[in-house]
N, C-alpha and C positions, 0 to 999 in steps of 0.2 A: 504494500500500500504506500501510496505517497500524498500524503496528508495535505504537504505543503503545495505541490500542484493543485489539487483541488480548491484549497483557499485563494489560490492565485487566481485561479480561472473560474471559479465562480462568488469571488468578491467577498470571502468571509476575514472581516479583522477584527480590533479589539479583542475583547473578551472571551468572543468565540472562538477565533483564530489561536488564541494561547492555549486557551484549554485543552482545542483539538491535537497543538503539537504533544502537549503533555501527556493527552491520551493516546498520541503516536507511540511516546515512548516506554508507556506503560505497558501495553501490549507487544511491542514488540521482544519482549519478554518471555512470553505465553508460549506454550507449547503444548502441540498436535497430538502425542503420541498415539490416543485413542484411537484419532480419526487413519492413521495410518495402518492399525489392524482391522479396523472395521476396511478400509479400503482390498486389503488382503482376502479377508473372508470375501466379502462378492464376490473377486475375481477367483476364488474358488468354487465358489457357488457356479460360477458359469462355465468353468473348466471340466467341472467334474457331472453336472449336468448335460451336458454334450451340447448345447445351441447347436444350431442349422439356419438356415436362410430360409430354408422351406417353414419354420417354424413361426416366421412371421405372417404367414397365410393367417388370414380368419373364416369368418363366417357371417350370416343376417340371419331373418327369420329365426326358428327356434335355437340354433347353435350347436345342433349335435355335432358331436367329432371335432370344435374347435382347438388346433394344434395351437394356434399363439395362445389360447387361452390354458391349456394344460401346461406348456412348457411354461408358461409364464408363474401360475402357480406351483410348479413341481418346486421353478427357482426358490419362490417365495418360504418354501415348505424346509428347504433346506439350509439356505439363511435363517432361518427360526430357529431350525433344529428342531423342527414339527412333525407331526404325522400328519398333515395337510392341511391344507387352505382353498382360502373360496375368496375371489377376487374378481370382482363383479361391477360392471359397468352401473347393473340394475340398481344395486347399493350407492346411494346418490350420496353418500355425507358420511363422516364417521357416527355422526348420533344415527343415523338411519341403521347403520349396519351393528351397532350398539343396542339396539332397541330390538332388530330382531332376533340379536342374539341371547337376550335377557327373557326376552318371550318363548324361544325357544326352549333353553336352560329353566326355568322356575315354571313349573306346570300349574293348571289352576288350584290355587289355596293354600299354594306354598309360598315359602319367604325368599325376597331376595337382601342380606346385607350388604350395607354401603360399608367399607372400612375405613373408606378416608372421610366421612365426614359427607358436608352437604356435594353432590355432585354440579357442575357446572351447570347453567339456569337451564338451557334448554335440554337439557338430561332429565334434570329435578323435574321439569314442567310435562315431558314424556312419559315421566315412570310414576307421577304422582297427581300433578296435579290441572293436567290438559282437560279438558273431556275429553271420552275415550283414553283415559292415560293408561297403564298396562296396570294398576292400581283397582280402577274403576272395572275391567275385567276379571279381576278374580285373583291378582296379585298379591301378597300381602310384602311390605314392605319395610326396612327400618333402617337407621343411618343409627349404626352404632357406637358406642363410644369403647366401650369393654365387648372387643369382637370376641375372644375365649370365653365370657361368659353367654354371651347371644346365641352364641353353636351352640348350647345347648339345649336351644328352641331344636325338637328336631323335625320342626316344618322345611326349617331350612334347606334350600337348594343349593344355593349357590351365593358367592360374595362378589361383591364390584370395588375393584381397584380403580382408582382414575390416578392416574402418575402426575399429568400434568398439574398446572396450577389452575387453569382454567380462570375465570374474571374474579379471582379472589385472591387477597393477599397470606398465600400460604406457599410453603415453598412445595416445587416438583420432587417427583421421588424419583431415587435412583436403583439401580437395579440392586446393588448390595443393598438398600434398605429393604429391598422387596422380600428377597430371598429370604432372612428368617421369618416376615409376616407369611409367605406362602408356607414354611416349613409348618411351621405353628399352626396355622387353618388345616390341614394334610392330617398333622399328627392330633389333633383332637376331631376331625370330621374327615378324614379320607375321601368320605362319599360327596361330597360336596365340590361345586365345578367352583374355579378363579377365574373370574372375568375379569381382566384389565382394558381397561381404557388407556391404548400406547399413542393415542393422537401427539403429532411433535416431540415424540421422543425417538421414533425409530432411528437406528444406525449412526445416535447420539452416541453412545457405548459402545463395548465390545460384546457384551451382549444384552436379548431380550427377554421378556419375561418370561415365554415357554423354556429359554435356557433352566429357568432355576424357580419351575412349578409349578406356572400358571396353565390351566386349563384352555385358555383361549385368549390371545393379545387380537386387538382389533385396532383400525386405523382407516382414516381417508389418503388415497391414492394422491391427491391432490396438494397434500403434504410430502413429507420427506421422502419416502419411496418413491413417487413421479419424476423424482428427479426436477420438476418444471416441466416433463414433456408428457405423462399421462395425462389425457384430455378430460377427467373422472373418475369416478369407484371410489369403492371403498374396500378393504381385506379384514377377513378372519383367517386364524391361523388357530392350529392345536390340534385336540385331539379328535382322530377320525371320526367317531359317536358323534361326539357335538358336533361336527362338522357338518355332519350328518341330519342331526337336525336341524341345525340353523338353514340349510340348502331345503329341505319340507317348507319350514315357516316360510323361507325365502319367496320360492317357486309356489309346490305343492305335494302333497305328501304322495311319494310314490316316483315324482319326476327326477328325485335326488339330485346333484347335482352337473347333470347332463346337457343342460340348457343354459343358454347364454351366451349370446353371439359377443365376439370384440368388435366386431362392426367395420373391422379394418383397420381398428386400430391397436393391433400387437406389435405391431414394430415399435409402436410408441411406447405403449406400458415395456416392454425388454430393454428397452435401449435408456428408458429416463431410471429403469431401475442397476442399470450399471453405472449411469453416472451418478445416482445418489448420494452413495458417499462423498465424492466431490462437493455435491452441491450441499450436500448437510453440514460440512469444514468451512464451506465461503461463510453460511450462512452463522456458524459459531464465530469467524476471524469478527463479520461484522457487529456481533453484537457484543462481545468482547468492545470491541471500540465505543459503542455506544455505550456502556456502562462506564465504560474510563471518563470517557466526555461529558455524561450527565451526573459525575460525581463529583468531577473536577467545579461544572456548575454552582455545587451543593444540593444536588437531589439527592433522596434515599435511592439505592438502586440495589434489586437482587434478581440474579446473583450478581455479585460486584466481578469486576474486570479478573481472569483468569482464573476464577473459583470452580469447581468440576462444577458442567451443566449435563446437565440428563434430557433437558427439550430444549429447542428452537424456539422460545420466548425470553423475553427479557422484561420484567417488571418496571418503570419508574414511578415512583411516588411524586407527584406534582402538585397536589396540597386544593387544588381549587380546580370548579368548572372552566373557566376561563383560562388555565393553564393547557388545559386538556384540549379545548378548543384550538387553541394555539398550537398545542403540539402538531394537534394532528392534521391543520390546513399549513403548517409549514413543512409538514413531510409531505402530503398531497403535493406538493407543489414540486418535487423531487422526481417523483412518480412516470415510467415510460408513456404511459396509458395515462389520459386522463388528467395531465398535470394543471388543467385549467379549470376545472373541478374544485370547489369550494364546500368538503365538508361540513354539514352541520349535525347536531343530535338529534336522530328519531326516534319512533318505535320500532320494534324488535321483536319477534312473534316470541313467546318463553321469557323477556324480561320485564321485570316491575317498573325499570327507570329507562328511559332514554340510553342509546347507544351512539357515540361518536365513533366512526369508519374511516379509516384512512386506505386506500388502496388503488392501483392500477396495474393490474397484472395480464398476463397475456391469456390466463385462461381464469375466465370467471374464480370470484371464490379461493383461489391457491393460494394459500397462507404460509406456501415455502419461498412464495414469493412475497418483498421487503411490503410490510402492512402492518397497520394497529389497530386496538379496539381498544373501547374505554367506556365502560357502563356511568353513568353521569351520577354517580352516589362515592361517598364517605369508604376508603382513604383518598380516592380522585389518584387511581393510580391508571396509568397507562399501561397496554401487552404489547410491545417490538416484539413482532415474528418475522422469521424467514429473511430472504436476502440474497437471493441466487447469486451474484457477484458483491464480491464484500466491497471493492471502491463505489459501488451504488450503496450500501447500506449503510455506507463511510458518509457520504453525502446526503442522503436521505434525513441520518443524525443531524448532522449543521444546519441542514433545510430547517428541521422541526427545531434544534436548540438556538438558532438566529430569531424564529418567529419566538420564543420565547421571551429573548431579554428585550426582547421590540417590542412586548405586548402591555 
């Protein structure tokens, strides 16, 4: 990165311009190692997977025999270190493929636990309290605080991990934190499936949740696995049974999961998922920077510049609505897509309060791509995600921390 180029040529001095070199040099500190064996693992995934060119082939209409779709989740399956996955155009959003997997997993008048607590809003507003939420059919539901004593409701199906932070100020979880809560659920309820929610963490780490006992990691395609170039989906991953179900609930029971055209586009889902680890490191270089530079500020920021990160979000705490406004029409203004685009705060289908949007990405929605959110309520914290190229998410920063000390 060249920090000092970029202030040059796009007019950032004073206060911002220092900061930024400082947060140049802060990071340039920082080290990869992670993203270096997660780059390793892919390219073993695809070496020992055999790809083919023929494999880019798809299909329309029902989808039987789609080879980009099989190789593409065989890949998926083996990157996990799973017994299979289901990676589905049909599955529009990580809460969509979320939602069928929890309906799937928890039969009628069984329980499903939360273990981390409240789940991000429109989860919470799907599993509890939509009409039609999976609650109001026959679910029964609890966000636990003491998960070993809850297992011993034995309605219990199944528990819900959510790794990420989601629009809440709590921190992301990392995989070594996971690993003795999955041991601990296993060893007092065996029978009991682990759903994780791995939105913006994948191939953050060396490894994932199914590494170390989760029954089922789930995620949108649109994030870190798409690399930027899956055009949609969402993926399940785990164990063949649930996999199993979840493709019933999907589809329909009996069609298992034999249906579902790529539509033409496997080349895209194979090829955005080799360069993912690439694009999940730019997207760490730039938020790294961003946490130097909005510290250097004086904002709260977590996690702070070089601290192990387990998702592609970056927290800042900005203290007021009006900050947050600001943040996010001076990152808009950054933006490939859209920079003429003036941010305001709406509604939000799932939230209580108004959402502030920053984004312009090349595929609706990609949140691997540099974007923010920021629910308009109490700490008035802003979510930096994503960042395909880190001197964009370098810039992006200054955009939004210029509109700042100007506001």
């Amino acid at each position: 990165m060249n920090v000092q180029l970029l202030c040059e040529r796009f007019g950032f001095a004073g206060p911002v311009r220092e900061a930024a070199l400082r947060a140049e040099a802060t990071v340039s500190e920082i080290s990869y190692d992670a993203q270096a064996r997660v780059k390793t693992n892919v390219l073993a995934a695809f070496l020992e997977e055999g790809v083919a060119e023929s494999d880019f082939a798809g299909s329309f209409g029902y989808g039987y025999d789609d080879p980009a779709r099989a190789k593409y989740e065989a890949l998926l399956a083996r990157i996990f270190g799973a017994q299979r996955a289901l990676a589905r155009l049909s599955l529009v959003s990580g809460t969509h493929a979320i939602v069928t997997a929890l309906a799937a997993c928890v039969p009628h008048g069984k329980m499903l636990l939360s273990a981390t607590g409240r789940p991000y809003d429109t989860l919470r507003n799907a599993i509890a309290d939509a009409p039609n939420s999976l609650v109001s059919q026959g679910m029964k539901y609890q966000e636990a605080d003491d998960i070993e004593k809850a297992l011993e409701d034995r309605d219990v199906a199944a528990v819900f991990v959510q790794r990420s932070r989601g629009y809440a100020p709590r921190r992301s979880l990392s995989i070594g934190e996971c690993e003795p809560l999955f041991a601990a659920i296993k060893k007092k309820r065996p029978d009991v499936a682990i759903v994780v929610d791995n939105c913006y963490g994948e191939l953050v780490e060396d490894r994932e949740p199914t590494h170390v006992g989760a029954d089922l990691a789930i995620g949108s395609l649109i994030k870190n696995l798409g690399g930027s170039l899956a055009p949609g989906g969402a993926y399940i991953v785990g164990r063949s049974d649930l996999i199993a179900c979840v493709a019933d609930r999907l589809y329909a029971p009996g069609l298992k999961d034999g249906v579902g055209p790529t539509l033409g586009f496997g080349r895209a889902f194979i090829h955005g998922l080799f360069v993912a680890p690439l694009i999940v490191e730019q997207c760490l270089r730039g938020l790294d920077f961003a946490a130097a530079l909005f510290s250097e500020l004086g904002y709260e920021v977590d996690p702070r510049a070089g601290e192990t990160r387990t998702d592609i979000v970056q927290a800042i705490r900005l203290g007021s609505a009006a900050r947050l406004r600001a943040f996010a029409q001076g990152l808009q203004s950054a933006m490939p897509v859209n920079a003429r685009f003036r941010p305001e705060p709406g509604p939000v289908p799932g939230y209580a309060e108004p959402v502030i949007m920053s984004g312009g990405s090349f595929i609706s929605g990609a949140t691997i791509e540099l974007s923010c959110d920021a629910p308009m309520r109490e700490p008035f914290e802003v979510y930096l995600q994503g960042g395909i190229v880190t001197e964009h998410a370098i810039l992006g920063a200054l955009f939004a921390a210029r509109a700042l000390t100007s506001s």
